[in-house]
N, CA and C atoms as an extended XYZ file, in Angstrom:
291
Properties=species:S:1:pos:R:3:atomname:S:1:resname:S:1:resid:I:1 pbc="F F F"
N        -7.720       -4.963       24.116 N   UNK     1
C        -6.560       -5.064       23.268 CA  UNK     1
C        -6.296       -3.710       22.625 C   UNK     1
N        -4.940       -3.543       22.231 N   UNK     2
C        -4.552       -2.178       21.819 CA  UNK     2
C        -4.465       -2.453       20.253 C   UNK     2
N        -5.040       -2.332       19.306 N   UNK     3
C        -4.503       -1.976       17.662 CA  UNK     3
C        -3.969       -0.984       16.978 C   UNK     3
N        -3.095       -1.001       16.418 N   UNK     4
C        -2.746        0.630       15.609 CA  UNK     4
C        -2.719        0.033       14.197 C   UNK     4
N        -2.314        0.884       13.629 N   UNK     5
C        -1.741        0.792       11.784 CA  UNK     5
C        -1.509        2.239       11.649 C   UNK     5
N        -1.030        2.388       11.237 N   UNK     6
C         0.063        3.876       10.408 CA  UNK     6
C        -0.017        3.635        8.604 C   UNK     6
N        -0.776        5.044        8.358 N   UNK     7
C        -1.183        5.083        7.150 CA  UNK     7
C        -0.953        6.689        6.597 C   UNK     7
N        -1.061        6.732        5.205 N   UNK     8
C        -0.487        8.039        4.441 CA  UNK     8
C        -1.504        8.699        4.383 C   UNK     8
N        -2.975        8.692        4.919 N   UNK     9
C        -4.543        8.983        4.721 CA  UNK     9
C        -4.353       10.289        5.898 C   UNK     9
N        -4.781       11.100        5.404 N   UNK    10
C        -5.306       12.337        6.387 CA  UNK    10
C        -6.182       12.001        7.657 C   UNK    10
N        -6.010       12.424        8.590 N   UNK    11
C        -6.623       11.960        9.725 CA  UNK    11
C        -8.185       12.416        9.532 C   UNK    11
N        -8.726       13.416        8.767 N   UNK    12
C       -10.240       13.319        8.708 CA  UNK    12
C       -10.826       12.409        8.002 C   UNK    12
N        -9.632       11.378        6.979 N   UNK    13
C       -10.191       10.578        5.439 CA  UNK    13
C       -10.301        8.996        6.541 C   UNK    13
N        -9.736        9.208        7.965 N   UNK    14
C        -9.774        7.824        8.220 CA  UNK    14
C       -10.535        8.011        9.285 C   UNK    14
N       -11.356        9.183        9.995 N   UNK    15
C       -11.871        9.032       10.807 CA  UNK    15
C       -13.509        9.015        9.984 C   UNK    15
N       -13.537        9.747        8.870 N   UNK    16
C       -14.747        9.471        7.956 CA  UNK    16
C       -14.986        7.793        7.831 C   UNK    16
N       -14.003        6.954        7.152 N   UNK    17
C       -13.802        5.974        7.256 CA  UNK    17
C       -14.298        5.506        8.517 C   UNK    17
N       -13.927        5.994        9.493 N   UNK    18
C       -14.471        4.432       10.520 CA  UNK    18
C       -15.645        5.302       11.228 C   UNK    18
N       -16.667        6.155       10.962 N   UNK    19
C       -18.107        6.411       10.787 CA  UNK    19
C       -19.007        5.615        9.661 C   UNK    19
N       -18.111        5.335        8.526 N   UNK    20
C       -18.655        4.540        7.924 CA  UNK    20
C       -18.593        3.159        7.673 C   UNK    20
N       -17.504        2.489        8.326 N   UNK    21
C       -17.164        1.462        8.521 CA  UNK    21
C       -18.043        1.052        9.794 C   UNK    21
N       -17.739        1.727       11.467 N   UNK    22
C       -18.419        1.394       12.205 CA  UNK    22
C       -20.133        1.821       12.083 C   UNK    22
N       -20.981        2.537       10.874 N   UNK    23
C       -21.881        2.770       11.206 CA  UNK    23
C       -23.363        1.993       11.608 C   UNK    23
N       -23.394        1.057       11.922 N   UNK    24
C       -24.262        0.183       12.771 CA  UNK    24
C       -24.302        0.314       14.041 C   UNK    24
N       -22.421        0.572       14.314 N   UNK    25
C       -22.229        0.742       16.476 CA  UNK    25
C       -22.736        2.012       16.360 C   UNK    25
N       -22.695        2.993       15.424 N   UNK    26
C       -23.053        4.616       16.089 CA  UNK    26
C       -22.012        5.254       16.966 C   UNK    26
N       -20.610        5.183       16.737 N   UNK    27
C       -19.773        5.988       16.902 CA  UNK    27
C       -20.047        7.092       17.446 C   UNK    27
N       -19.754        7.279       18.912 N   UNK    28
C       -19.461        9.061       18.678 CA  UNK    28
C       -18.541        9.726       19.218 C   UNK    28
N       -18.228       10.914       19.036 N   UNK    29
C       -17.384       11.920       19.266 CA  UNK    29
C       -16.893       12.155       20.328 C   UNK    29
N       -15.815       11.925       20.432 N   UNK    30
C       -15.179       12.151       22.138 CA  UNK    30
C       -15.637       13.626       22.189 C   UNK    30
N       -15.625       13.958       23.452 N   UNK    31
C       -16.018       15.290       23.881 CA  UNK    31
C       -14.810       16.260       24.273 C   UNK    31
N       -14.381       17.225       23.427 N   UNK    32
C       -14.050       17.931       23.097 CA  UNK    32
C       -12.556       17.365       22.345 C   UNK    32
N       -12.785       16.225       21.954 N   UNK    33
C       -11.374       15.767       20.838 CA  UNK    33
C       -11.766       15.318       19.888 C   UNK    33
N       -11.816       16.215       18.438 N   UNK    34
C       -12.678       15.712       17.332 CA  UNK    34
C       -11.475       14.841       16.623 C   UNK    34
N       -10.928       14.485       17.173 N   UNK    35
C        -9.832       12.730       16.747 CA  UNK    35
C       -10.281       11.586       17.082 C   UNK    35
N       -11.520       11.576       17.787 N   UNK    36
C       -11.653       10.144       18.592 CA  UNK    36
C       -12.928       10.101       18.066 C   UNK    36
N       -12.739        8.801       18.188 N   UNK    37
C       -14.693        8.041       18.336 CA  UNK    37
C       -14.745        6.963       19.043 C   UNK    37
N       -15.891        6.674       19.568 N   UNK    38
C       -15.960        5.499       20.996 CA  UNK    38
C       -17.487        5.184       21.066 C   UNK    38
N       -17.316        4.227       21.041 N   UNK    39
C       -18.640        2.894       21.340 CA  UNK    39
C       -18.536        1.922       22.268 C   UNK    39
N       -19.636        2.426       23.202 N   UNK    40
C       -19.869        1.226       24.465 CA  UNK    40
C       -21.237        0.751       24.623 C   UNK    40
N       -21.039       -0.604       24.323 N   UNK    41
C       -22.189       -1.518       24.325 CA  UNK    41
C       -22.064       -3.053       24.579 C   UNK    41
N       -23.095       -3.809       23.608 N   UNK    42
C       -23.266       -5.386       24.209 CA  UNK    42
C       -22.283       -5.504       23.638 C   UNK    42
N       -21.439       -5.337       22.760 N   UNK    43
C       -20.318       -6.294       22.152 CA  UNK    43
C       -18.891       -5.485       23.147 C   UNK    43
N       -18.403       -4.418       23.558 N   UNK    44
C       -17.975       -3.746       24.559 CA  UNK    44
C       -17.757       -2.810       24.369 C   UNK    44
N       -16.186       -2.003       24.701 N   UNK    45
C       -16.362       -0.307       24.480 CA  UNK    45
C       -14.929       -0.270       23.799 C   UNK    45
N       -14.949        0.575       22.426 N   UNK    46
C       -14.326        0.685       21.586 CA  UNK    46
C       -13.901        2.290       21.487 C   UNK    46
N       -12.419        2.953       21.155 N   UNK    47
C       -11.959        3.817       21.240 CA  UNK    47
C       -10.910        3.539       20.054 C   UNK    47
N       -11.435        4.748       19.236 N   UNK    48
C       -10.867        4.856       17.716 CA  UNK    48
C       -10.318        6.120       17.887 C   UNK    48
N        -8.921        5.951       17.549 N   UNK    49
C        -8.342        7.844       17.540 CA  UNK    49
C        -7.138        8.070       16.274 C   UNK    49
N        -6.945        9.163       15.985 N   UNK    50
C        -6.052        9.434       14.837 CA  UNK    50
C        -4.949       10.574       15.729 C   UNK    50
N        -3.531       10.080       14.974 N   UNK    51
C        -2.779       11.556       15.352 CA  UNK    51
C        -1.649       11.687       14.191 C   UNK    51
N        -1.370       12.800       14.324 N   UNK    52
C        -0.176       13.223       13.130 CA  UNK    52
C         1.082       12.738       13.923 C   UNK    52
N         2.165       11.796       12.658 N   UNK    53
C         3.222       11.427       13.526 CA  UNK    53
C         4.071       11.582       12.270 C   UNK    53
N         5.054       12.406       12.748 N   UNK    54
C         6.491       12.821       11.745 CA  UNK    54
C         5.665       13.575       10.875 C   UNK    54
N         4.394       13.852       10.742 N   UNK    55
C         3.947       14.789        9.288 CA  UNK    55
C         3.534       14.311        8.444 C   UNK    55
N         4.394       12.896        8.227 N   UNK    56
C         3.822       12.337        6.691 CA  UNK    56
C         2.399       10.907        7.027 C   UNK    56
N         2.686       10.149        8.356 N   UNK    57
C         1.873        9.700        8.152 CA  UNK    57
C         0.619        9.585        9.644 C   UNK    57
N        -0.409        9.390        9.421 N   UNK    58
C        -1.158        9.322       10.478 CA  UNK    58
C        -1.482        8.003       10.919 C   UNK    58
N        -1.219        8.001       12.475 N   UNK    59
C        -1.316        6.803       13.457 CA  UNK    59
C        -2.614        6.885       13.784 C   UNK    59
N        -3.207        5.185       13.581 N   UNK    60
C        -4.556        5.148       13.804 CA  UNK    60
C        -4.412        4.219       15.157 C   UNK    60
N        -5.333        4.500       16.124 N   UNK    61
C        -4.998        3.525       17.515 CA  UNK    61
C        -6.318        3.086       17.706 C   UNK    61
N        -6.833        2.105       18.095 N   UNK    62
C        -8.008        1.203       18.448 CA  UNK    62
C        -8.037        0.757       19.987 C   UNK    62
N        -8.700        0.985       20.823 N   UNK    63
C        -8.381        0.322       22.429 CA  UNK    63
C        -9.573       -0.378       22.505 C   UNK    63
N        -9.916       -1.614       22.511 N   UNK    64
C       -11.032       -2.499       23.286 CA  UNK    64
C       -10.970       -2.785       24.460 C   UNK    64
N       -11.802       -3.116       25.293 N   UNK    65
C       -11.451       -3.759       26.093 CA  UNK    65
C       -12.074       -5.312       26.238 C   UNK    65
N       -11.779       -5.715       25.336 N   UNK    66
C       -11.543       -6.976       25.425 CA  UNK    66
C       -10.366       -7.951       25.272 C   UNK    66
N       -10.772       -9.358       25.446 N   UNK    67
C        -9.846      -10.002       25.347 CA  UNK    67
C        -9.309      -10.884       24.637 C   UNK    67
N        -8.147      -10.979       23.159 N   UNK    68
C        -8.207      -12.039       22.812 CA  UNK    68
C        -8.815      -11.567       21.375 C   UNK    68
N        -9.251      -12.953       20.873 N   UNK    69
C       -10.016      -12.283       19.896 CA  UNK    69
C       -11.288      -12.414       19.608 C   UNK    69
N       -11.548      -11.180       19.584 N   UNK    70
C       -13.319      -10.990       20.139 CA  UNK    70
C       -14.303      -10.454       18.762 C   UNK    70
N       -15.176      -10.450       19.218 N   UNK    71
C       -15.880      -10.033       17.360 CA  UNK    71
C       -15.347       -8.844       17.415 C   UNK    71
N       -15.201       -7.784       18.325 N   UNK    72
C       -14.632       -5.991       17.983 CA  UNK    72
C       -13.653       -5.923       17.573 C   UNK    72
N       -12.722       -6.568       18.059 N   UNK    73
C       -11.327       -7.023       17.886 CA  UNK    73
C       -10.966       -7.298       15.775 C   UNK    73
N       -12.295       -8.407       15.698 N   UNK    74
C       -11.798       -8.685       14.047 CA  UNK    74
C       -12.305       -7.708       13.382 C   UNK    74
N       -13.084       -6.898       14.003 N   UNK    75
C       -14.015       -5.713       13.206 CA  UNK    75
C       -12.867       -4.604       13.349 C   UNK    75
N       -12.380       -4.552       13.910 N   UNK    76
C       -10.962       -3.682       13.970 CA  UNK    76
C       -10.757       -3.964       12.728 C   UNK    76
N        -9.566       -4.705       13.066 N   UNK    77
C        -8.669       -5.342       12.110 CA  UNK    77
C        -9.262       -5.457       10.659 C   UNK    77
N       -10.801       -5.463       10.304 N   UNK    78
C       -11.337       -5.769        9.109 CA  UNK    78
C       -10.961       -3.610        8.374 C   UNK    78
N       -11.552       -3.451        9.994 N   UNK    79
C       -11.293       -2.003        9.193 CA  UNK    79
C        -9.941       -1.181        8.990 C   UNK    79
N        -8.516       -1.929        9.703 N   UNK    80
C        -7.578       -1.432        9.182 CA  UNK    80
C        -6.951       -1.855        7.813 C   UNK    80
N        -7.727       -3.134        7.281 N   UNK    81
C        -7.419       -3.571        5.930 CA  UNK    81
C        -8.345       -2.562        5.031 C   UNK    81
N        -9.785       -2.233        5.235 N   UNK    82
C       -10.248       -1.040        4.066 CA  UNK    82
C        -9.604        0.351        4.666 C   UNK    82
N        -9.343        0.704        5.607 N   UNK    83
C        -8.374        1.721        5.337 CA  UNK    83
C        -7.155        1.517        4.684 C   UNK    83
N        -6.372        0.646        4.661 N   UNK    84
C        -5.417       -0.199        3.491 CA  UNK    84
C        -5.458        0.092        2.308 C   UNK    84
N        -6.665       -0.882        1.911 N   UNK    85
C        -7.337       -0.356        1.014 CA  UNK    85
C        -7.817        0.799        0.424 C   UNK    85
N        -8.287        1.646        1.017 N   UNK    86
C        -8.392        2.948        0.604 CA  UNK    86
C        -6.918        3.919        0.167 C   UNK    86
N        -6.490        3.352        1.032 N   UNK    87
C        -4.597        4.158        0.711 CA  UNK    87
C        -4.090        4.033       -0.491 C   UNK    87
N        -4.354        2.370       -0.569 N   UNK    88
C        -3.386        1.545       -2.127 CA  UNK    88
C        -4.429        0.628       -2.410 C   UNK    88
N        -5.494        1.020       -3.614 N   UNK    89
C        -6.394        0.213       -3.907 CA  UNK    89
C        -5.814       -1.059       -4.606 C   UNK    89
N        -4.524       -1.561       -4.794 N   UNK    90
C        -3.658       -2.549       -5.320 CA  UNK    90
C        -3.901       -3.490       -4.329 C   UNK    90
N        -4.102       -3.394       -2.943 N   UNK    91
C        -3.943       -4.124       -1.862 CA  UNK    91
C        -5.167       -5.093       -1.829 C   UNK    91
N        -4.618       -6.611       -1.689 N   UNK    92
C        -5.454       -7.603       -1.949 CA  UNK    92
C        -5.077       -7.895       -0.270 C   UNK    92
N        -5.855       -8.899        0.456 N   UNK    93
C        -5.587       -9.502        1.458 CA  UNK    93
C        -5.112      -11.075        1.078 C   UNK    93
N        -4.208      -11.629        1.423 N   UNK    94
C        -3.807      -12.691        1.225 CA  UNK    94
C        -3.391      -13.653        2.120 C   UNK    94
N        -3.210      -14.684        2.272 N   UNK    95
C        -3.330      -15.712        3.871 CA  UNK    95
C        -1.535      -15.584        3.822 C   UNK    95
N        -1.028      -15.793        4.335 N   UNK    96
C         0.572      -15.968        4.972 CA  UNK    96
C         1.396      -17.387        4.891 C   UNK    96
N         0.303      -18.158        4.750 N   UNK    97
C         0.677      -20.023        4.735 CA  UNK    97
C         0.928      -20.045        3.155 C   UNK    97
């Protein structure tokens, strides 16, 4: 599955962020693109990247390859809400119903 979120956070404040968010998988460093981080293992292979878009805010992209919704998948998504969070500490999560 593909995830993004677009946030006002500097692309080093959100890639710090998901070293410390993912630090159990052990993230590492794409080779020779210090924008990315990627984890392949038992749960599957995960690709975290940042880029500057229009200047003001940075696009965060997530690629699993899985399907559906998978534990990496909500571990995503858990970490585009504390990057959220980190942006606008006002931000509560709230159900939609």
């Amino acid at each position: 599955m593909r995830h993004f979120h677009r946030t006002s956070l500097t692309p080093d404040t959100v890639l710090t962020s998901a070293d410390r968010f993912f630090a159990a998988l052990g993230l590492s460093r794409g080779a020779g693109d210090a924008r990315s981080r990627s984890y392949s293992g038992t749960l599957g292979a995960l690709r975290v990247s940042v880029k500057m878009e229009g200047g003001h805010y940075t696009v965060v992209e997530a690629d699993t390859d899985q399907v559906g919704e998978s534990r990496l998948d909500k571990n995503v998504k858990r970490f585009f809400n504390a990057v959220h969070r980190t942006a606008d500490p006002r931000h509560t999560i709230e159900a939609g119903y």
